[in-house]
C-alpha positions as CSV (number, residue, x, y, z in Angstrom):
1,X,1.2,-63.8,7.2
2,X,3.6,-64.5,4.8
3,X,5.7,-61.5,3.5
4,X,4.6,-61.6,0.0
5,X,0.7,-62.1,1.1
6,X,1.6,-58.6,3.1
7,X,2.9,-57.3,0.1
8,X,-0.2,-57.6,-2.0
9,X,-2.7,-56.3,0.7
10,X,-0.5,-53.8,1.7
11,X,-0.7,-52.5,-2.3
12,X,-4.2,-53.4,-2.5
13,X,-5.1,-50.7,0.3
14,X,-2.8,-48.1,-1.0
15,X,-4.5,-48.6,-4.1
16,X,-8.0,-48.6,-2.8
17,X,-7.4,-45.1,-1.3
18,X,-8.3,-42.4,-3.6
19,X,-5.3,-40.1,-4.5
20,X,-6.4,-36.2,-3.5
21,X,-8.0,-34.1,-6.7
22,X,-5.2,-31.2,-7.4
23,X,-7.4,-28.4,-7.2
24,X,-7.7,-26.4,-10.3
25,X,-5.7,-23.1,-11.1
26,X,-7.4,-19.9,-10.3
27,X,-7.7,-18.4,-13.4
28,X,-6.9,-15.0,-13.2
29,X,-7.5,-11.8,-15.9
30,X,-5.2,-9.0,-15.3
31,X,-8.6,-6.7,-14.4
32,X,-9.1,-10.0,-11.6
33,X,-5.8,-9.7,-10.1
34,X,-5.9,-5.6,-10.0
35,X,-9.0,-5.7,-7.7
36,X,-8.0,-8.8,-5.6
37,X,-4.7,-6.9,-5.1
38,X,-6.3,-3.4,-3.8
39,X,-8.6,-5.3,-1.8
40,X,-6.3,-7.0,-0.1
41,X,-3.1,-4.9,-0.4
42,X,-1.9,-4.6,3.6
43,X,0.2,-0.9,2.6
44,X,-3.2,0.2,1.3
45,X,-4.9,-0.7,4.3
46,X,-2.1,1.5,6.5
47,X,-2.7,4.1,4.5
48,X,-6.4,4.3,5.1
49,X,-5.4,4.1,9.1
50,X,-3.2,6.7,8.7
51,X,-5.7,8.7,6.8
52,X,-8.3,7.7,9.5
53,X,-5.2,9.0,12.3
54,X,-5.7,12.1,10.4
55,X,-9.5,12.5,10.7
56,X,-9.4,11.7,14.7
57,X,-7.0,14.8,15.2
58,X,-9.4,16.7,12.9
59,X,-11.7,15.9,16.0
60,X,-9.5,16.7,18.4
61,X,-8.7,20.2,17.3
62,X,-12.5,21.2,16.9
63,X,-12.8,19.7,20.3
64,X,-10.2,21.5,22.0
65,X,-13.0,25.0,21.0
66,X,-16.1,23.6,21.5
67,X,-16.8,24.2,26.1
68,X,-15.8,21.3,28.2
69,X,-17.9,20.6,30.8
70,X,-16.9,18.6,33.5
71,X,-18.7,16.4,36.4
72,X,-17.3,15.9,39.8
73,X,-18.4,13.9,42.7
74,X,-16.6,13.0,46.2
75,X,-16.5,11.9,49.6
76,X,-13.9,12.9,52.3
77,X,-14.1,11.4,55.8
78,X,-12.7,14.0,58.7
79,X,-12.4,13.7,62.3
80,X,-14.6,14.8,64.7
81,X,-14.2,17.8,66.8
82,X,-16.0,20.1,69.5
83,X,-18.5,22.1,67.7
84,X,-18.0,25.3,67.9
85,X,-20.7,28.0,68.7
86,X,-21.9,31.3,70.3
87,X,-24.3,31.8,73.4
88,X,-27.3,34.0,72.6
89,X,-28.8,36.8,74.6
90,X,-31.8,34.9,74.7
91,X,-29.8,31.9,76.5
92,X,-29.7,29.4,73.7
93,X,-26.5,28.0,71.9
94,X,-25.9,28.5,68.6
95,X,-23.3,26.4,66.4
96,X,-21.5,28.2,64.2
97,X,-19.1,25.2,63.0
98,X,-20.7,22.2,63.4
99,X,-19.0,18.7,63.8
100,X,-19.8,17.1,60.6
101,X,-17.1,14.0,59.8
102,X,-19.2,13.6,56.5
103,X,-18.4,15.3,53.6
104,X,-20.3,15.0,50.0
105,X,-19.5,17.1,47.3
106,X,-21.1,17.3,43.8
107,X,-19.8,19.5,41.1
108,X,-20.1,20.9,37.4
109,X,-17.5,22.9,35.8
110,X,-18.0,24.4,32.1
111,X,-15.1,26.1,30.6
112,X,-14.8,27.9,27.0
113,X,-11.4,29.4,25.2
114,X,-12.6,33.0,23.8
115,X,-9.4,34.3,23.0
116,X,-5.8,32.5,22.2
117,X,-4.8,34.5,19.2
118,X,-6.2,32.0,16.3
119,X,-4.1,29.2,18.1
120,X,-6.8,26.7,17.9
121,X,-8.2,27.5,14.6
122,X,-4.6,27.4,13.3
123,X,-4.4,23.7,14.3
124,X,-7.5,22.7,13.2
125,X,-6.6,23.7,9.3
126,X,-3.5,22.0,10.1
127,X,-5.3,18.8,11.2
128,X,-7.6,19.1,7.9
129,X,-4.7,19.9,5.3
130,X,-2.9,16.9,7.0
131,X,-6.3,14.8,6.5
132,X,-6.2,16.2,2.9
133,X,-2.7,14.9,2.0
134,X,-3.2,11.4,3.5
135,X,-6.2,11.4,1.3
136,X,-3.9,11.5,-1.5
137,X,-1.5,9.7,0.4
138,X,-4.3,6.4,0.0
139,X,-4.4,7.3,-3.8
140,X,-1.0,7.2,-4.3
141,X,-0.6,4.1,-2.8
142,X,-3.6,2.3,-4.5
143,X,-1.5,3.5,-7.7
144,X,1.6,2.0,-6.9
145,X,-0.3,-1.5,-6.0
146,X,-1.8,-1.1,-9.3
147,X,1.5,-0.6,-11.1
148,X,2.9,-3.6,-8.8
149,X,0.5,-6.0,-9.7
150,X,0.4,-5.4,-13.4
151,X,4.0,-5.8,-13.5
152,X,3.7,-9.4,-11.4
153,X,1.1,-10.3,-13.7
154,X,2.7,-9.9,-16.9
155,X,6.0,-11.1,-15.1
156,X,4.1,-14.2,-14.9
157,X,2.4,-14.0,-18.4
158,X,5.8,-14.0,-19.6
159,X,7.1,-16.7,-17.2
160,X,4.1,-18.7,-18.0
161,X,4.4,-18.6,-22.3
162,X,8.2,-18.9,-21.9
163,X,7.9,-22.4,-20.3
164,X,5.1,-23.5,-23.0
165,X,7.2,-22.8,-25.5
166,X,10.8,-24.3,-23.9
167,X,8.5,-27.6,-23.6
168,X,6.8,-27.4,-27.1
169,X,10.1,-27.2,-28.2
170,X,11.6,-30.0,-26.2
171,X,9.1,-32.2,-27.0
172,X,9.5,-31.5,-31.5
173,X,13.1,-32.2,-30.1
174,X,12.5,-35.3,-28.5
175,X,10.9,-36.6,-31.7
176,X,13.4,-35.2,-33.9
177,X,15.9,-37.2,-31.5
178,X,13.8,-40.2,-32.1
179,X,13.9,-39.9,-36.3
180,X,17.8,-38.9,-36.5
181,X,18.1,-42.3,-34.3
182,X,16.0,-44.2,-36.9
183,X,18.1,-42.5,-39.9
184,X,21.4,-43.4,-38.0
185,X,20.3,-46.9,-37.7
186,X,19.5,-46.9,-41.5
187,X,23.1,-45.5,-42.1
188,X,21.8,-42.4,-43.9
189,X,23.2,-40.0,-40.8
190,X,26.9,-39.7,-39.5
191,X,27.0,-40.6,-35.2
192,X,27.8,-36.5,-34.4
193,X,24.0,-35.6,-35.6
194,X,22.8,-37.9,-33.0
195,X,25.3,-36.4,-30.8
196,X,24.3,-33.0,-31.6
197,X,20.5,-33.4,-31.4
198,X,20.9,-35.2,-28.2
199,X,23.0,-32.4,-26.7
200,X,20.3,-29.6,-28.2
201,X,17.4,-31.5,-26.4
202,X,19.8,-31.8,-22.7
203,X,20.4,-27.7,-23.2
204,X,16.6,-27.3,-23.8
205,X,15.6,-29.5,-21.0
206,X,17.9,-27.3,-18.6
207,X,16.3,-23.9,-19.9
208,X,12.9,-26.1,-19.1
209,X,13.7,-26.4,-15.3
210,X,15.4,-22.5,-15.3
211,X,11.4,-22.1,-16.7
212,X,9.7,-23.5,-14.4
213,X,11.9,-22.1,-11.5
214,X,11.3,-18.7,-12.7
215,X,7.6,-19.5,-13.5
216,X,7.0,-20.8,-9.6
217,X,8.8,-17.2,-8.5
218,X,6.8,-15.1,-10.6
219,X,3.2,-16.9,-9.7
220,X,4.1,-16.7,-5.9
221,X,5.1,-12.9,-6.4
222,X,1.9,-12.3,-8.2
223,X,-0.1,-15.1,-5.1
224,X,1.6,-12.4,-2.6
225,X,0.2,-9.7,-4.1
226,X,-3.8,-10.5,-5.0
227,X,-3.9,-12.1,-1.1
228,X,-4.3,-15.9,-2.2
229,X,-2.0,-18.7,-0.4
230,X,1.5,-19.0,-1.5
231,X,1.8,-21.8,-3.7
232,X,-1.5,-21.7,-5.1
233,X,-1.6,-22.4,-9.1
234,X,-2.5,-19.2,-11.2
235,X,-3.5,-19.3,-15.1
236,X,-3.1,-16.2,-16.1
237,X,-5.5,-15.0,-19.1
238,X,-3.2,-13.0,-21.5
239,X,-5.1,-9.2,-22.1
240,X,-5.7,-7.9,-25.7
241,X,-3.2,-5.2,-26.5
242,X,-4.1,-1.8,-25.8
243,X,-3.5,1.1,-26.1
244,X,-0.1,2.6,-25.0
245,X,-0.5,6.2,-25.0
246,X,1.0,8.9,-26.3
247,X,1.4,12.3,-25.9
248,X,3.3,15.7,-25.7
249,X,6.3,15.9,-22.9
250,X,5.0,19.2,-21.9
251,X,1.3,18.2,-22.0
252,X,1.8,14.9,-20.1
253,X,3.8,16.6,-17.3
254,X,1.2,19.0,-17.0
255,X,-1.5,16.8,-16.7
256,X,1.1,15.0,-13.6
257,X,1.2,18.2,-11.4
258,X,-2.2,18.5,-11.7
259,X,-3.7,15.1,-11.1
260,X,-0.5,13.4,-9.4
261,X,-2.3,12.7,-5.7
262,X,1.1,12.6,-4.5
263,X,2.5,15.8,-5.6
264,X,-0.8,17.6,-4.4
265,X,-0.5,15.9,-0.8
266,X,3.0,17.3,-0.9
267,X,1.0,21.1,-1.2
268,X,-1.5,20.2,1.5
269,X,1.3,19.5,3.8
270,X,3.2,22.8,2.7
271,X,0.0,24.3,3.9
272,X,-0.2,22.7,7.0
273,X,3.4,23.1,7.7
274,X,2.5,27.3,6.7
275,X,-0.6,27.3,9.2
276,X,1.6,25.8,11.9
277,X,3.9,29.0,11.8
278,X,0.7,31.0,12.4
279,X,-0.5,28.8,15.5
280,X,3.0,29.1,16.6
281,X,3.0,33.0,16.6
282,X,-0.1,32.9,18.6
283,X,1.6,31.9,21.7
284,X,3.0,35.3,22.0
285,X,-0.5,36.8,22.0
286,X,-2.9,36.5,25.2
287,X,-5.6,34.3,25.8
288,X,-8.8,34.7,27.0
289,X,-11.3,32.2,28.8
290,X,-14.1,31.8,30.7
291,X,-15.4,29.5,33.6
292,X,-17.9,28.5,35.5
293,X,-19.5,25.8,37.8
294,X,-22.0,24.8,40.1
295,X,-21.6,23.2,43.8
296,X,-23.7,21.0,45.3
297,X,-22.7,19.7,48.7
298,X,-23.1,18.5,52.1
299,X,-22.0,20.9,53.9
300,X,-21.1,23.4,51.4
301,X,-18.0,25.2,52.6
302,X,-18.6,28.3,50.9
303,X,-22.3,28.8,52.7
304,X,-21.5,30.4,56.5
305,X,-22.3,29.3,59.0
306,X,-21.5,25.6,58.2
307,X,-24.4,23.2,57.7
308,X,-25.2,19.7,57.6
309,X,-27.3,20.2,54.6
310,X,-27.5,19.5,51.1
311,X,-26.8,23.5,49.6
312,X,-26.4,25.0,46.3
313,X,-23.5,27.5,45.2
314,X,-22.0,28.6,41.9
315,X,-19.4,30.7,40.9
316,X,-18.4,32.4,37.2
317,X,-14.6,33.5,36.0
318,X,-13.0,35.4,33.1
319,X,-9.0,34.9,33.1
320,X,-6.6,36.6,30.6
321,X,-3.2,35.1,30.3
322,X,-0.1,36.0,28.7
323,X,3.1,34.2,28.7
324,X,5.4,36.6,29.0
325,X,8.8,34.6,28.9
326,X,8.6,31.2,27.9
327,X,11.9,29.9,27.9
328,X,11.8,29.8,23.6
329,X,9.2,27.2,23.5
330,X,7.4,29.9,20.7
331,X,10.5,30.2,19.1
332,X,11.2,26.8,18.9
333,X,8.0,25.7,17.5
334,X,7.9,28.4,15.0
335,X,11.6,27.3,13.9
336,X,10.4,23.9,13.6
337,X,7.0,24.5,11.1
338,X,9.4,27.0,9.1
339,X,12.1,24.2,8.4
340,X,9.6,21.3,7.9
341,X,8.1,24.0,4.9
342,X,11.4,23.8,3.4
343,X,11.7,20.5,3.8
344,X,8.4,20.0,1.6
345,X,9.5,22.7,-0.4
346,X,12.6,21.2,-1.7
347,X,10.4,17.5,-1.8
348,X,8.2,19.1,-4.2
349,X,11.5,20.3,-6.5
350,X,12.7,17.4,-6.5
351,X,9.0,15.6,-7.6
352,X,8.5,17.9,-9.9
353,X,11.8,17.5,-11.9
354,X,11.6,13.4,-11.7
355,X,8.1,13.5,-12.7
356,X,9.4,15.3,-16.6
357,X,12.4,12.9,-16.5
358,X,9.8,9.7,-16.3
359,X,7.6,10.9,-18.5
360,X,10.4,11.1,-20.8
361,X,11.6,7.6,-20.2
362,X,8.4,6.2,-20.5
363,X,7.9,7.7,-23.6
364,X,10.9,6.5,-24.7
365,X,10.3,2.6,-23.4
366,X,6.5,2.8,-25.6
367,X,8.6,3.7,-28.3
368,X,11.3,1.3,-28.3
369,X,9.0,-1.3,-27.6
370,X,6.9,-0.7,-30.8
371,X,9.9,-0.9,-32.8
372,X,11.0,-4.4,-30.8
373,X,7.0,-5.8,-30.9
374,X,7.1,-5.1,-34.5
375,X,10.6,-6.5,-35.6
376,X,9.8,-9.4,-33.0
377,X,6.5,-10.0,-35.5
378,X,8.6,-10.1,-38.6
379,X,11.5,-12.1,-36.5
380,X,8.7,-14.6,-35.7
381,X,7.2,-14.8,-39.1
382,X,10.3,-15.3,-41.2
383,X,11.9,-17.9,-38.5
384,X,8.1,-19.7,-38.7
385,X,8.7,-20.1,-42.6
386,X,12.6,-20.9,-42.2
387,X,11.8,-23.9,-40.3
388,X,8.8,-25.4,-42.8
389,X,11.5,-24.9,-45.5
390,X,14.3,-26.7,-43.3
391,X,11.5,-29.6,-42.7
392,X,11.0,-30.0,-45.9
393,X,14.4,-30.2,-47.3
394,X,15.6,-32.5,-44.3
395,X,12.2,-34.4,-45.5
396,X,13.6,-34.6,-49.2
397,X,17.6,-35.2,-47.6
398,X,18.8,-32.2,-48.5
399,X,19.0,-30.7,-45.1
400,X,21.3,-32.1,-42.0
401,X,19.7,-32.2,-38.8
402,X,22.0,-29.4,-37.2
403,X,19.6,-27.3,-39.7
404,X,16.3,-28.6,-38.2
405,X,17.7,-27.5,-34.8
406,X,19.0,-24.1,-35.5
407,X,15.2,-23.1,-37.2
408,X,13.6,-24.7,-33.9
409,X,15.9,-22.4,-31.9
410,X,15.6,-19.5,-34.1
411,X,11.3,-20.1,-33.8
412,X,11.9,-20.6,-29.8
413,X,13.8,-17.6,-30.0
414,X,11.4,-15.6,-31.5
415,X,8.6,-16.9,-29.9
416,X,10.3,-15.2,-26.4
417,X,11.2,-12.0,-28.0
418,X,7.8,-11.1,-29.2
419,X,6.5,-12.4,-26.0
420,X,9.1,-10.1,-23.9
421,X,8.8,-7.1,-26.4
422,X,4.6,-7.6,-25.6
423,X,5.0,-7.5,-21.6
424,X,7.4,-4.8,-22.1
425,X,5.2,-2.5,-24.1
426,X,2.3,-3.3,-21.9
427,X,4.3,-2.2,-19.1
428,X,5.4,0.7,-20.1
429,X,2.1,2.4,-20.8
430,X,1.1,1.3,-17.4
431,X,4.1,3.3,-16.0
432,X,3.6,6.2,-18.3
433,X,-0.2,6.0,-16.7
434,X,1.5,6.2,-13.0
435,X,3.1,9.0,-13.5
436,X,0.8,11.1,-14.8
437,X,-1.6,10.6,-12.0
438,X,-4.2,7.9,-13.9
């Protein structure tokens, strides 16, 4: 086959093969990405096993007072040996000890705490104020992958209008490229407004690709986040403004320490922490229990004389015990609950004087970002106008081109701020929600 004749067949197949359909973006509304993101978020789903950690050693201290009964069974070959017996008065032998190699013994125990100076009870509030606070532990968390996600998505909302913008712009500059050519050729422009145009649309190009870049970061942030495939394409839908809340200092933080799940499973684990100092002083006090269990064996060792015989036996036990020195281990224990309640204690000082500060500063952000939405509204409006007039006096050759580019930039410019000053307000609230416990 001659080379060319491959040629053509060889581009005849390639183009018989249908190119892959690019599948569509998932579009994606910020309430979308919220509940894709809790449903899939992998530090939510620790802190449900953790919570679920919590409820099995809830078990396991209830356990440790209900009785334990206990079932034995075993076998034991012995040697043989030379039975041993008595001789009657009446001339017969009678075996006393018999030789029985075969052992089989079945038994039940049952065995019930009555007494160990509210040890056990202590540690079962433990186990449920520990339960408690990884309850809010889970809340806490599904708050912060709420804030995380909102602040991904508008990252990309941001990211996404940025880059429609750079390329709207690029492309008015491309064709404002291609007229200052045309006037040039006419000889109605001077060579430097080609020059500068041409440099204007290479500067806009680069803050294109610094768009995309930054675009492609903030949509595989977001992808992380709601649990679809890195690399997948997301549209984001742009949410109505709403409302950014507002509010008292004093109120707000006041509302926090009351509904901030957080703070409260601090105060469950204070608790805990206090009801393990109380299950620590109960090692000093004695404990009481009872026992009991049934034998049922061949022989049974505690029926005389010894038979070959299946036999029944039982046996019932009250014990007291007291440790009376136990090399500090009481001590110890009690040292360590105390400390780990100051540890929470100064945890909760410390929450409590951040949550006022960032109720304060997000307060503060709402505010400053009303004042930027709404000078970014009258930036946008007046530098919209600027550039119909600059059209139409470069339109009437009044206007150099330099003037056409500096109202594009000034509309481009904007266009970002009111965009940025948006995202940031939006933000904001959703902080100020965080941390006061919505």
């Amino acid at each position: 086959m001659k080379p060319s004749l491959f040629a053509l067949v060889l581009l005849a197949l390639l183009t018989a093969v249908p190119a892959r359909a690019q599948a569509p973006p998932l579009t994606l509304t910020l309430d979308d990405a919220v509940s894709r993101a809790l449903a899939g978020s992998h530090r939510l789903a620790e802190a449900g096993a953790r919570h679920d950690v919590a409820e099995a050693v809830v078990g396991q201290r209830q356990a440790a007072q209900q009785p334990q009964v206990t079932a034995l069974a075993g076998y034991t070959r012995t040697n043989h040996i030379d039975p041993f017996g008595l001789q009657t008065p009446d001339g017969q032998f009678r075996v006393i000890y018999p030789d029985v190699p075969d052992n089989y013994r079945t038994r039940v125990d049952v065995a019930l705490p009555l007494y160990t100076g509210g040890r056990l009870q202590a540690f079962e509030r433990a186990a449920r104020q520990e339960s408690t606070a990884t309850s809010g532990d889970v809340d806490a968390v599904r708050a912060d992958v709420r804030l995380e996600t909102e602040r991904a998505f508008w990252a990309l909302v941001v990211a996404d209008e940025s880059l429609t913008l750079v390329t709207e712009s690029l492309t008015r500059s491309a064709a404002h490229v291609g007229n200052v050519r045309s006037a040039l050729q006419a000889g109605l422009v001077p060579p430097n407004d080609l020059l500068t145009a041409e440099a204007q649309q290479a500067r806009q190009r680069m803050q294109q690709a610094q768009g995309r870049s930054a675009r492609a970061v903030a949509e595989a942030d977001l992808a992380r986040l709601i649990g679809v495939p890195v690399g997948t394409a997301l549209a984001p839908v742009r949410p109505s403004a709403a409302d950014a809340g507002e509010g008292d200092v004093a109120a707000l933080v006041a509302r926090a320490v009351a509904q901030r799940r957080d703070r409260q499973a601090i105060v469950d684990r204070q608790s805990a922490a206090a009801t393990r100092v109380e299950a620590a002083a109960a090692l000093r006090r004695p404990a009481v229990a009872v026992a009991g269990g049934v034998d049922y064996a061949n022989p049974n060792p505690r029926i005389f004389p010894r038979q070959a015989a299946w036999r029944t036996s039982w046996d019932a036990s009250v014990s007291v015990s007291w440790a009376l020195f136990d090399g500090g281990r009481a001590r110890a224990e009690g040292a360590e609950a105390v400390a780990a309640k100051r540890v929470l204690d100064a945890r909760l000082r410390e929450l409590d004087s951040v949550i006022a500060l960032e109720i304060q500063q997000r307060l503060s952000e709402i505010d400053a970002s009303g004042v930027a939405l709404q000078a970014a509204d009258a930036e946008l409006a007046a530098a919209t106008e600027a550039l119909r007039v600059v059209n139409d006096r470069y339109a009437a050759g009044v206007a150099i081109s330099s003037d056409v580019l500096d109202a594009q930039v000034l509309v481009l410019q904007a266009s970002l701020d009111r965009t940025q000053a948006t995202a940031s307000r939006q933000l904001a609230a959703a902080r100020l929600r965080r941390a006061i416990g919505q």
